[in-house]
C-alpha positions in Angstrom: 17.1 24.1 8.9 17.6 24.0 5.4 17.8 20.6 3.6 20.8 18.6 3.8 21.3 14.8 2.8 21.8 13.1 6.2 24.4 9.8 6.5 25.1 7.8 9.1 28.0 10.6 9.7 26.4 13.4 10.0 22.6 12.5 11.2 23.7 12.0 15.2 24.5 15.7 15.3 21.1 16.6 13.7 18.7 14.9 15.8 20.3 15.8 18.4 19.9 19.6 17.8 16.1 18.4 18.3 15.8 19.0 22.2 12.6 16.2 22.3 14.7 13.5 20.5 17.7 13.8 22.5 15.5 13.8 25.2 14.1 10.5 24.3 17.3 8.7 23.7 18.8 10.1 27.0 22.9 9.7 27.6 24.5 6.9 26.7 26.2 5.4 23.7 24.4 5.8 20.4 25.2 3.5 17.2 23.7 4.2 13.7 22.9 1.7 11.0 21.4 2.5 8.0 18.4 -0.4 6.9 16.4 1.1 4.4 15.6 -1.8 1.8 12.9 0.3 -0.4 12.9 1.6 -3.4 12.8 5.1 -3.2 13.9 6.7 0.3 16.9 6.4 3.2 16.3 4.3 6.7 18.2 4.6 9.8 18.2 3.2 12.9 19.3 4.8 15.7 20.1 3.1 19.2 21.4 4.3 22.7 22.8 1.2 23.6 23.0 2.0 27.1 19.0 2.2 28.0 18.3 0.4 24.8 15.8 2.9 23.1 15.7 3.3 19.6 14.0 5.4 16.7 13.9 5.2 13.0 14.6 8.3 10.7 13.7 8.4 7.3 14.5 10.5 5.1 14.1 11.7 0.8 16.7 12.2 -1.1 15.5 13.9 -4.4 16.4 11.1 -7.0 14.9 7.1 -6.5 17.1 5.3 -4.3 16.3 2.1 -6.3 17.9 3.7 -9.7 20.2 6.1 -8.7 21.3 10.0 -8.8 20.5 9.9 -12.2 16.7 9.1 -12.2 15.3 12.3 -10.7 12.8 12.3 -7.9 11.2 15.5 -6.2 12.3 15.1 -1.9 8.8 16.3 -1.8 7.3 13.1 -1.6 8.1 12.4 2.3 5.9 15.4 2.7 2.6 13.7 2.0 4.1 10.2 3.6 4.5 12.9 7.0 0.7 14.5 6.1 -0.8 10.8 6.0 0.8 9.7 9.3 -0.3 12.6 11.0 -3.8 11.5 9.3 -3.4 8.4 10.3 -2.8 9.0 14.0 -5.8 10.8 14.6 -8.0 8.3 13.0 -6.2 4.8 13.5 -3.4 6.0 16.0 -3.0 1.9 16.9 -2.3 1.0 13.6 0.3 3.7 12.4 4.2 3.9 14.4 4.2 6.6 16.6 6.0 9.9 15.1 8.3 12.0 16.9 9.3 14.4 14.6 8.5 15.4 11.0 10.7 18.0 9.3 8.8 18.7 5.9 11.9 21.3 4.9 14.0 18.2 5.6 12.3 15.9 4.1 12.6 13.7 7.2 10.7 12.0 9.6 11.4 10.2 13.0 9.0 7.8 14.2 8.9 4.0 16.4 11.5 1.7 15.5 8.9 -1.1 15.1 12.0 -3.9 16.2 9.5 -6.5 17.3 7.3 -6.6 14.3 8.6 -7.9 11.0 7.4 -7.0 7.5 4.2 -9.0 6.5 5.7 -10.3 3.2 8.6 -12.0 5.0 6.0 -13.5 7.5 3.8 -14.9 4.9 7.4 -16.5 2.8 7.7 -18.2 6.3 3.9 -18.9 6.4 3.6 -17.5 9.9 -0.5 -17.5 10.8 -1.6 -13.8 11.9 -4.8 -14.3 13.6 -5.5 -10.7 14.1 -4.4 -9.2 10.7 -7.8 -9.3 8.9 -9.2 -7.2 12.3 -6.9 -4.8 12.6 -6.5 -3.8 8.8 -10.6 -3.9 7.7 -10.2 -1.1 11.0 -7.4 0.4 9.2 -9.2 0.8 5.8 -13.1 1.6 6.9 -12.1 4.3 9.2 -9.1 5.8 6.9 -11.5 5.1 3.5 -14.4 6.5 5.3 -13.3 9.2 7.5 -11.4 11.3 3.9 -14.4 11.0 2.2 -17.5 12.9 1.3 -19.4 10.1 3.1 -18.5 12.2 6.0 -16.6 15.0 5.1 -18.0 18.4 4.3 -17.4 19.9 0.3 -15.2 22.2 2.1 -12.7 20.3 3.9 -13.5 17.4 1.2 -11.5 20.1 -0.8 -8.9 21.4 1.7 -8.1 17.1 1.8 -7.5 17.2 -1.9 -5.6 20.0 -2.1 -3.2 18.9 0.8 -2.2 15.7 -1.1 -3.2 15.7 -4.4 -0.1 18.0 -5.7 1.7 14.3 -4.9 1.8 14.1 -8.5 5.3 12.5 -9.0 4.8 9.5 -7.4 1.2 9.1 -8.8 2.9 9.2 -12.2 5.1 6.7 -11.0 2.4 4.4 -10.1 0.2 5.3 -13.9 3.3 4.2 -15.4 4.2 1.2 -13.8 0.8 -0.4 -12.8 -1.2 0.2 -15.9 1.1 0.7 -18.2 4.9 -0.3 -18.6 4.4 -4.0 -17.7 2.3 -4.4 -20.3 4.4 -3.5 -22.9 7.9 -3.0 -24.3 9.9 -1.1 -22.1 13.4 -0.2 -21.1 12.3 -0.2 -17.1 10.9 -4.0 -17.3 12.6 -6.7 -15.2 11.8 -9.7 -17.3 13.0 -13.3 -16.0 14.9 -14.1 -18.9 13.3 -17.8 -18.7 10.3 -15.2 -19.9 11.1 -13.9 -22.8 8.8 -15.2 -25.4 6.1 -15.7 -23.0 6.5 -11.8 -22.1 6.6 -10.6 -26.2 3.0 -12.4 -26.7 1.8 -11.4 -23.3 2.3 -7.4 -24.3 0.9 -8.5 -27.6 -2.5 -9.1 -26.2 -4.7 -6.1 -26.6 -8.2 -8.0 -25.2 -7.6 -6.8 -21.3 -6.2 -3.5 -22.6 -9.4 -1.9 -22.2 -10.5 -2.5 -19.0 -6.9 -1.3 -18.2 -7.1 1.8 -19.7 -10.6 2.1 -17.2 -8.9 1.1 -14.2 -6.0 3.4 -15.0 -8.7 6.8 -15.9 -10.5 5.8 -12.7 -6.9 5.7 -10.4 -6.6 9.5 -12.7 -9.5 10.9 -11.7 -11.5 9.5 -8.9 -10.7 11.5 -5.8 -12.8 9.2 -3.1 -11.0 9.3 -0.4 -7.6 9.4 0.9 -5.1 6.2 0.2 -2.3 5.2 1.3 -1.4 4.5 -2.2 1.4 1.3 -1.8 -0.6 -0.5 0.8 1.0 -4.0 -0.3 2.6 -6.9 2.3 6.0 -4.7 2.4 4.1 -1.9 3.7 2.7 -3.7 6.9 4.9 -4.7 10.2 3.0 -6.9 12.5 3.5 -9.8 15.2 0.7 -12.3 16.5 -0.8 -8.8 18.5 -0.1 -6.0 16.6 -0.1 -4.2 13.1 1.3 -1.6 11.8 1.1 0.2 8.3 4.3 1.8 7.5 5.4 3.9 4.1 2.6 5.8 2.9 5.0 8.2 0.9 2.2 7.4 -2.3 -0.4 8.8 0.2 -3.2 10.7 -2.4 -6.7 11.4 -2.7 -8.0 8.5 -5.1 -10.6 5.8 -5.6 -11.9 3.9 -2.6 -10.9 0.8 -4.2 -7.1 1.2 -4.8 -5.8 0.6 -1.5 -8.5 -2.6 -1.0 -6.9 -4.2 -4.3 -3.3 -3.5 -4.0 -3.7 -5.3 -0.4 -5.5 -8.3 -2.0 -3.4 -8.7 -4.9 -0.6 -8.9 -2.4 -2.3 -12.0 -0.4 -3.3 -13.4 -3.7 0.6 -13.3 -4.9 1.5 -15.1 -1.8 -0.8 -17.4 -1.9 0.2 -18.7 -5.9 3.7 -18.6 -4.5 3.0 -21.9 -2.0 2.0 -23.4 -5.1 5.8 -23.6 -5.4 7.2 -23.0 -2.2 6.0 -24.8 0.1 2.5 -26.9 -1.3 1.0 -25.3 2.2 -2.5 -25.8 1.6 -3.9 -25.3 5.0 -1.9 -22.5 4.9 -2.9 -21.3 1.5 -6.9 -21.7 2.4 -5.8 -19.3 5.5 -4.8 -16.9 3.1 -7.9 -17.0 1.5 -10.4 -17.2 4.5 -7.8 -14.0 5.4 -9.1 -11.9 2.3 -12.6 -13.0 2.8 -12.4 -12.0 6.4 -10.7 -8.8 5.7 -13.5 -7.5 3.0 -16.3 -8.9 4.8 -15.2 -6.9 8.0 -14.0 -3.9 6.2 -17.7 -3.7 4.6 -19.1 -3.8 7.8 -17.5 -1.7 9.5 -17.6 1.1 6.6 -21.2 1.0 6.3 -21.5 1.1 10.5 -19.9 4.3 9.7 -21.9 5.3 7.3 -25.1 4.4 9.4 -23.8 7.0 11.7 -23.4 10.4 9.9 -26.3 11.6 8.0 -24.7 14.7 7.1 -22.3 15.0 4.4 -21.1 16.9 1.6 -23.0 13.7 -0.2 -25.8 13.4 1.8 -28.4 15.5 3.8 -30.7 14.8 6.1 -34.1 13.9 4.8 -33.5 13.9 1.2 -34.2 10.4 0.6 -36.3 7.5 2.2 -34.5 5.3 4.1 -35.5 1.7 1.4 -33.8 3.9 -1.2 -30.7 4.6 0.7 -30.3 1.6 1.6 -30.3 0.2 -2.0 -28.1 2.9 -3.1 -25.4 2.3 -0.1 -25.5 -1.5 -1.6 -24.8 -0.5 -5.1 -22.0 1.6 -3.5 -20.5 -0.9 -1.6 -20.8 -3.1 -5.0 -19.0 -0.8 -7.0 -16.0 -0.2 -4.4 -15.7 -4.2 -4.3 -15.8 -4.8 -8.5 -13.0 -1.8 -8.4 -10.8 -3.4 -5.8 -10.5 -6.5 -8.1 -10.0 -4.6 -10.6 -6.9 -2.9 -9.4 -6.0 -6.2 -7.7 -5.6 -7.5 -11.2 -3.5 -4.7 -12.1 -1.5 -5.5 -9.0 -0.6 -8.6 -9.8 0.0 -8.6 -13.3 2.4 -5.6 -13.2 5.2 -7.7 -10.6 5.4 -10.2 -13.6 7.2 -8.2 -16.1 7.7 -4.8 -14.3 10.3 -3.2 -12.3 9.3 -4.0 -8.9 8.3 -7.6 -8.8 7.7 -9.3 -5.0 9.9 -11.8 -3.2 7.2 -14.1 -2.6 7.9 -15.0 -6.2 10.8 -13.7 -7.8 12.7 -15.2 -5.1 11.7 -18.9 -5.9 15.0 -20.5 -6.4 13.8 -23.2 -8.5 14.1 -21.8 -11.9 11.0 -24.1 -13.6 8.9 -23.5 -10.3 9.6 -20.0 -10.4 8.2 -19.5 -14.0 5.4 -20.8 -13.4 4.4 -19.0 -10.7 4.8 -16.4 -12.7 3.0 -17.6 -15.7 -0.2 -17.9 -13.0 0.2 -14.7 -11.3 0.0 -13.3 -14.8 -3.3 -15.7 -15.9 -4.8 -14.3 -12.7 -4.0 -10.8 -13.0 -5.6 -10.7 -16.9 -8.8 -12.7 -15.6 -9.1 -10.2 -12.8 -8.6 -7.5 -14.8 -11.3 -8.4 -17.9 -13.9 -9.6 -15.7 -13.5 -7.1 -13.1 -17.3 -5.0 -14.0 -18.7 -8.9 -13.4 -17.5 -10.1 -10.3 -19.7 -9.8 -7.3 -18.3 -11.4 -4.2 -15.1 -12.8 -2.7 -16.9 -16.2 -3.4 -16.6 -15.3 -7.1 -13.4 -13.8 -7.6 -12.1 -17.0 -5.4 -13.6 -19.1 -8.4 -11.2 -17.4 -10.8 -8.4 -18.5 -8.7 
């Protein structure tokens, strides 16, 4: 059907014009709540309370739900968050909700309502232990990471990827603006704690990081490794003690291997300074860390297992090079993916300082004093990441910068 903005009046009639869905909910009493807390798109649940199943649909409206009808946004964007699902499910179908229905002219997708899985950031505020996390998303990121790229890919569908996703340009803008550029500086989108003020005028005054910026930002421009999810941050994951989930990948693009790896560190970094002030935690905060560790050490792994096992790509052919030198070359890889993910980790962290979409883990720190100076070491973090980003070769030594 042709698109129409769906509300909690009018959406029971369209899904249930699709024969599968009504089939799914069966007869019974259905209610409709709307719980979308993002930034950009429209969440509903919807429940038969008579059998108790339930579904979520999401849907774009073409303007950014978290500024209004008057900041324009293509409805386009849930078509690559639909492409990446559908990805996704063939290559981690465990780790992805289940879809039901995608509607691209709709802008609209149906999918598991997750409702015994909470978001991840809200889980580490309450510092709940996940002992299965760091497995389930190295899986997540070595098999997504590895399985878009032209580590296994041929040039041919390597291209047919890029095309697919890479016309996402909107909300790639979105992310060159505000993660490498507009919390660095003046600007009318910024969200500065107004405890901040002075702090944030000599911060954007600094020009000695702005370099390495400008490198991380040209590399998120024009590196086309793989395909990312594009947001993967603690909001973007629903989990319990067995299961996880990666929700929201409306950013999905073809990019560097390393943008996805840092924006999920930077997250676990940002909760971890935040129990500096919350809670003083710090078995919990050394789980956090020993989480990160865990979760590049097994990613690695696993990626290069991969690797091991396809030695025909649009990269590499079979016989072209002795196995010693491969070998060196596939650790100089790996290097380079890990120095990048700090890199953009850096980025990560320093943009929810002064930006326009800071994280709760932090902003939400009641204590005004406490609260600033969380802030003011998210931001030391993020500039030491970001300047020494080329130089950092392990999780040991980026831990030492913490």
């Amino acid at each position: 059907m042709s698109y129409q903005i769906l509300t909690i009046d009018n959406l029971q009639s369209y899904i249930f014009s699709i024969p599968q869905i009504k089939e799914y909910l069966g007869d019974g009493d259905i209610t409709i709540s709307e719980i979308g807390d993002g930034n950009l798109n429209f969440v509903y649940i919807v429940t038969n309370t008579t059998n108790q199943k339930s579904l979520i649909v999401k849907q774009a409206v073409p303007y950014l739900r978290i500024a209004g009808e008057g900041f324009p946004l293509s409805k386009d964007r849930m078509n690559y968050e639909i492409r990446a699902l559908q990805f996704y499910s063939q290559i981690v179908p465990n780790l992805v909700p289940k879809i039901y229905y995608a509607d691209e002219e709709m802008s609209l997708v149906v999918m598991q309502n997750l409702s015994e899985h909470i978001i991840m950031r809200k889980g580490l505020i309450d510092r709940v232990i996940y002992p299965d996390f760091a497995e389930h998303i190295s899986t997540f990121l070595a098999r997504t990471l590895f399985f878009s790229s032209s580590l296994y890919l041929n040039s041919s569908d390597k291209r047919a990827l890029i095309d697919r996703f890479n016309s996402n340009r909107e909300l790639c803008k979105l992310t060159e603006d505000f993660v490498f550029t507009f919390a660095y500086m003046q600007n009318d989108t910024n969200d500065i704690n107004p405890d901040l003020i002075s702090e944030a005028e000599e911060f954007f005054s600094q020009n000695d990081f702005k370099k390495n910026l400008l490198k991380l930002k040209y590399i998120f421009m024009t590196q086309t490794d793989a395909l990312l999810h594009g947001d993967l941050h603690t909001g973007s994951i629903m989990l319990n003690q067995k299961e996880t989930y990666v929700i929201d990948p409306e950013f999905a693009f073809v990019g560097p291997f390393g943008f996805d790896i840092g924006a999920l560190i930077a997250n676990l970094i940002n909760s971890y300074i935040s129990h500096f002030y919350r809670s003083q935690d710090r078995e919990y905060q050394q789980w956090i860390l020993d989480t990160i560790q865990e979760i590049y050490a097994k990613f690695e792994s696993k990626f290069l297992n991969l690797w091991s096992q396809y030695s025909n790509s649009a990269l590499l052919t079979e016989g072209f090079i002795s196995q010693k030198e491969l070998d060196e070359f596939k650790s100089e890889f790996m290097q380079n993916i890990f120095r990048q993910s700090v890199g953009f980790a850096g980025a990560k962290i320093a943009r929810r300082v002064f930006g326009i979409a800071g994280v709760e883990d932090i902003r939400a720190i009641e204590d005004k004093t406490k609260r600033k100076e969380a802030e003011m070491m998210a931001l030391e973090i993020g500039k030491r990441l970001i300047l020494n980003y080329e130089n950092i070769n392990s999780v040991d030594e980026l831990f030492e910068l913490l």
